[in-house]
C-alpha positions in Angstrom: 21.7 9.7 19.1 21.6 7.5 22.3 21.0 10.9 24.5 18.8 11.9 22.4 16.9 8.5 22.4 17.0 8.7 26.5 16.0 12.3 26.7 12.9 12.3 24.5 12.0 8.7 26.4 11.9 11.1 29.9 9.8 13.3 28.1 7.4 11.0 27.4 6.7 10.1 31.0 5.1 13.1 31.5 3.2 13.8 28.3 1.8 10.2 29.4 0.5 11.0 32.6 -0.9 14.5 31.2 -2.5 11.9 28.4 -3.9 9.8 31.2 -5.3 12.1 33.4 -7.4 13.9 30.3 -8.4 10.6 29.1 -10.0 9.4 32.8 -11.6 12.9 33.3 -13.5 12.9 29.8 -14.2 9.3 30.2 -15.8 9.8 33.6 -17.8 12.6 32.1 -19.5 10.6 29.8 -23.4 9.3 30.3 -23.7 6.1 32.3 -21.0 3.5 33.3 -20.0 0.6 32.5 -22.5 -1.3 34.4 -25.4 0.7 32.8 -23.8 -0.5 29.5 -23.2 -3.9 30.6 -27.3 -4.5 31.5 -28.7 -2.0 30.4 -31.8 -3.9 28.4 -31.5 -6.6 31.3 -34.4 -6.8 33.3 -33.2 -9.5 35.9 -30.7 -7.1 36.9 -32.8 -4.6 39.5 -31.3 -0.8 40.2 -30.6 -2.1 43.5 -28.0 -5.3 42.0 -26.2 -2.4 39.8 -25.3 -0.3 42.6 -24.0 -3.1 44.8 -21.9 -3.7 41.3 -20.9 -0.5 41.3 -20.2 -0.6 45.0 -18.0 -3.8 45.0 -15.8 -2.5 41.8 -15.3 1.2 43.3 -17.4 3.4 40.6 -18.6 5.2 43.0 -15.4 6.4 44.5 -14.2 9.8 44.2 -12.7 9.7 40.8 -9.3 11.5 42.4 -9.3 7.6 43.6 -10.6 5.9 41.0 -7.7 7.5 38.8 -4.6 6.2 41.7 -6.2 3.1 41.1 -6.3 2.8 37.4 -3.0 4.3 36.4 -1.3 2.2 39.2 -2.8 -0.3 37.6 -2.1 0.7 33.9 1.8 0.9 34.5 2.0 -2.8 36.0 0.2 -3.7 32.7 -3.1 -4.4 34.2 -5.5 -2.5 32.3 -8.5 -3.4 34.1 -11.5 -5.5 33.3 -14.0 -4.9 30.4 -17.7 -5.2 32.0 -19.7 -5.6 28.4 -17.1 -8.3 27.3 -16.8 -9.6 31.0 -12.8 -10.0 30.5 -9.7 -8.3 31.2 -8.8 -5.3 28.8 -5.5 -6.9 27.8 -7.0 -10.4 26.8 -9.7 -8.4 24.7 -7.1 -6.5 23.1 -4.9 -9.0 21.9 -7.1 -10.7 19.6 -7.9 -6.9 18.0 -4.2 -5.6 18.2 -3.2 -8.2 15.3 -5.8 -7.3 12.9 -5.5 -3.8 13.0 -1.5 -3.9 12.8 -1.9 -6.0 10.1 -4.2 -4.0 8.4 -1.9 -0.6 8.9 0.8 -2.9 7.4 -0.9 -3.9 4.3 -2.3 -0.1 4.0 1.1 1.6 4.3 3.0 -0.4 1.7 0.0 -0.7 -0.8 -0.5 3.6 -0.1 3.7 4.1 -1.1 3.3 1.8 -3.7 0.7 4.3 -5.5 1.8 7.4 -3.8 6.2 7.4 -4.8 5.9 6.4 -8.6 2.9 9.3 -9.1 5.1 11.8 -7.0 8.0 10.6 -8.7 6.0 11.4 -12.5 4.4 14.5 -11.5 7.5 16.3 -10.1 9.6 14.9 -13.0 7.1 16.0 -15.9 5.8 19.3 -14.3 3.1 20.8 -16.1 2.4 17.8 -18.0 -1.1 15.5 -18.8 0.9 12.9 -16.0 1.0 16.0 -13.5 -2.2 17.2 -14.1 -3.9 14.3 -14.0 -1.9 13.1 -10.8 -2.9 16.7 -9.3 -6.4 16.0 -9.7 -6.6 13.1 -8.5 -4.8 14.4 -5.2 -7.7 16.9 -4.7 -9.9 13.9 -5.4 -8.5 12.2 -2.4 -8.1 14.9 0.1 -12.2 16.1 -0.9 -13.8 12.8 -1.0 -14.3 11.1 2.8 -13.0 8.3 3.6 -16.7 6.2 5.3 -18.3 7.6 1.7 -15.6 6.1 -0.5 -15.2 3.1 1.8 -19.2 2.3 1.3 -18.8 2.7 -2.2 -16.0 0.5 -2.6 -18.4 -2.2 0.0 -21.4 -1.4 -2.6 -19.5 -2.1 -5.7 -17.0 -4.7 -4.9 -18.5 -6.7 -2.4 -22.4 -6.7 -2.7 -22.9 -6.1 -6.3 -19.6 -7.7 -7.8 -19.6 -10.1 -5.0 -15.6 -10.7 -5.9 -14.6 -9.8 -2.0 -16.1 -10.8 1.1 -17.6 -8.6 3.9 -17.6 -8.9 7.5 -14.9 -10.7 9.7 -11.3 -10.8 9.2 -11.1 -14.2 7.8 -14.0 -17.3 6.8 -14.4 -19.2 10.4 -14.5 -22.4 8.2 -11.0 -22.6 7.6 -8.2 -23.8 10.1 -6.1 -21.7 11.3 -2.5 -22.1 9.5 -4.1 -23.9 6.3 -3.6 -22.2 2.8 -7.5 -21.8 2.8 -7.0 -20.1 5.8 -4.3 -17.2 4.4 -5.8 -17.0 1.2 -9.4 -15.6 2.5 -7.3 -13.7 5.3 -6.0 -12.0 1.8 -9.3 -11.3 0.8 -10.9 -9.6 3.6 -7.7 -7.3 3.6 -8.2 -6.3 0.3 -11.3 -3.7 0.4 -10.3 -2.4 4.1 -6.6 -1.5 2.9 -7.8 0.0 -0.8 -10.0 1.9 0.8 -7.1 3.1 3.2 -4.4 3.6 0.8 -6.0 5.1 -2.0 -7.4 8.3 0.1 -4.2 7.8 1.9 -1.5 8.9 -0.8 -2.2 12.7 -0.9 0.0 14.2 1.3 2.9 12.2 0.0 2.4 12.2 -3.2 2.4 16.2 -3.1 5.1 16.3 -0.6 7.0 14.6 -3.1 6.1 16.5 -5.9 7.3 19.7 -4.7 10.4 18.5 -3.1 11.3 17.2 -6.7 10.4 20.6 -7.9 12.5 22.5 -5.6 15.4 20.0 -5.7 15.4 20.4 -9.8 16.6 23.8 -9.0 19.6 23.5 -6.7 22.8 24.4 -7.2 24.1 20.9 -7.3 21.9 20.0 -9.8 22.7 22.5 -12.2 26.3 21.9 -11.5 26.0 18.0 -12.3 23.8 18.7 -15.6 26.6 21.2 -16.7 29.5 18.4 -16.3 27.1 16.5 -18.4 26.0 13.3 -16.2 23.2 11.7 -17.6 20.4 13.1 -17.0 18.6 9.9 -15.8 21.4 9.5 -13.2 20.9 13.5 -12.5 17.3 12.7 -11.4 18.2 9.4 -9.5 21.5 9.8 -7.7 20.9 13.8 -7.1 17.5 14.9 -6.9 15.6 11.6 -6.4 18.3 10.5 -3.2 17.2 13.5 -1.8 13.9 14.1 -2.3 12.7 10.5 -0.6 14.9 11.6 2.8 11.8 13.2 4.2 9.1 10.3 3.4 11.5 7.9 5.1 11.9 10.5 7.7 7.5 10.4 8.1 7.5 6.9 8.2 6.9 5.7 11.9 4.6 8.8 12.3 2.6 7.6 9.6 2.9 3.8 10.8 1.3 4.9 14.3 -1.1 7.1 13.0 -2.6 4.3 10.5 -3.0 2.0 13.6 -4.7 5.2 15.9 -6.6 6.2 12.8 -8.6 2.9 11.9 -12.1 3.8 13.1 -14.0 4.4 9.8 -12.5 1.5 8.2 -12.6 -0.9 10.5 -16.4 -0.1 11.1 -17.6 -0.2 7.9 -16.2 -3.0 7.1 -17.1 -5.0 10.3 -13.1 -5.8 10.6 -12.6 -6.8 14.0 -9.6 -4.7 15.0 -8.9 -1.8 17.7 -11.1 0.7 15.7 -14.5 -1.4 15.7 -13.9 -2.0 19.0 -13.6 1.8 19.9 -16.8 2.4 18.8 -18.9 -0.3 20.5 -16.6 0.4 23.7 -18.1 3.7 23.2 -21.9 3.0 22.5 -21.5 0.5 25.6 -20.0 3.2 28.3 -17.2 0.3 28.5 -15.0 3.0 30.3 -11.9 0.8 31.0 -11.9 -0.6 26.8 -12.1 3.0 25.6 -9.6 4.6 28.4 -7.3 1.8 27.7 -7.6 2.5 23.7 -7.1 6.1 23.9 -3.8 5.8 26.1 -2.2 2.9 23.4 -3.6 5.7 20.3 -1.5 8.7 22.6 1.0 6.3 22.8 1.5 5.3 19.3 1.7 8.8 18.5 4.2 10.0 20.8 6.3 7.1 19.9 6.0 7.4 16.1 7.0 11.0 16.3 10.0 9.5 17.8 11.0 6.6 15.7 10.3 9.4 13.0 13.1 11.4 14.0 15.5 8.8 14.6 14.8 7.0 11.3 15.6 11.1 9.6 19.0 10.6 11.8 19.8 7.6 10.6 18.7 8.1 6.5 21.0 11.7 6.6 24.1 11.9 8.0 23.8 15.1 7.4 22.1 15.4 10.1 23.2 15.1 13.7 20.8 14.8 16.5 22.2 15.6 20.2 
């Protein structure tokens, strides 16, 4: 496990640099700069006092340079300076990483919560009102998309129902550490991670579904109902044990990929996390924000892949990974 560990941690290196280089070319490509985003609107800022700007901070290197620069940069943890926000990326990033890993928390465990008992129903009762109804409301998830059922759930709950609030990630009224302060932190979370976790649940709740299915019909199985074990204990030591191996096995993949994949949510609802601030990095040309977000996303996802196959490693002992 350790050389494996090691070996796929080499591998990385590279996949990162490949990530980096892609990221700076397409980021360079795009219309404007950060300057242009940083006053554009401004008129006591002449043409003239943006190129001297653009001069003194090297945009107008080759980018061959510009990229040495960066990614030297990058590795010692200096991810530049954000020209909108007039900060470093790494201070403007912290207060954003929290949220949105909170928020991927919160969306995870309220998305098994619904997704294991319905796979667990509709692969025990196949064929059955449970299974059908559980079925239907998988296509429901996977066909409806996720910013229209997120504004329906803003409409409903928050401006007509007024029972959540909208906007922010917590009432600036409070002080931070009072029970005020957690309980409307609990209530901002609550539309973002529904809206998350209910569109969320397909693919596991099908994925378990069939596994339970297929599992029903092992040898083992049969050969445990015909020495006449229970067959409660039939589905929970023998085909439920099993069946869950591969969700645990999914589980940092789908960690990482809730905190790369927060864009919609986090926008709609005006949740100031990693996602909002991808977008407005974006409409702003903030090239160093939005180069520095697309790296951590790559990142995440490279790394969940491998906690993913560790955490199969370690769940199975069947399984040995060299």
């Amino acid at each position: 496990m350790l050389i494996f560990i090691l070996r796929r941690i080499l591998i990385m290196i590279p996949q990162l640099l490949l990530l980096s280089l892609v990221i700076f070319v397409l980021a360079k490509a795009m219309p404007g700069d950060a300057v242009t985003g940083a006053f554009m609107g401004n008129p006591d800022v002449t043409p003239e006092r943006m190129e001297e700007i653009r001069e003194k901070y090297g945009l107008n290197d080759p980018w061959y340079e510009q990229y040495g620069a960066w990614i030297q940069k990058f590795v010692k943890g200096d991810m530049g300076k954000s020209y909108v926000h007039n900060q470093p990326v790494t201070q403007l990033l912290a207060g954003k990483l929290g949220n949105t890993v909170l928020l991927a928390f919160c969306t995870l465990i309220v998305s098994y919560l619904i997704a294991i008992p319905l796979g667990i129903i509709a692969g025990r009762w196949t064929d059955s009102w449970f299974d059908k109804l559980i079925v239907g409301y998988n296509y429901f998830s996977i066909a409806t998309p996720i910013f229209i059922f997120a504004l329906l759930m803003l409409f409903f709950f928050s401006f007509h129902l007024g029972w959540f609030p909208f906007g922010n990630s917590v009432d600036i009224r409070y002080d931070v550490g009072s029970w005020d302060y957690f309980v409307s932190k609990a209530k901002h979370l609550v539309l973002p991670t529904l809206s998350g976790a209910i569109l969320g649940t397909a693919g596991t709740i099908q994925y378990l579904r069939n596994d339970i299915i297929d599992t029903k019909l092992k040898d083992f199985v049969k050969t445990a109902r015909a020495k006449g074990v229970p067959e409660g204990r039939v589905y929970t030591r023998h085909i439920l044990r099993n069946s869950l191996l591969p969700i645990a096995a999914f589980l940092g993949y789908e960690i990482t990929m809730l905190i790369a994949g927060s864009v919609f949510i986090e926008t709609i609802f005006a949740y100031p996390g990693l996602g909002q601030l991808f977008i407005t990095s974006i409409g702003g040309r903030d090239f160093t924000v939005v180069a520095a977000l697309v790296m951590i996303s790559g990142a995440a996802v490279i790394v969940g892949t491998m906690l993913s196959d560790i955490i199969l490693g370690i769940v199975d002992p069947r399984i040995r990974i060299d």
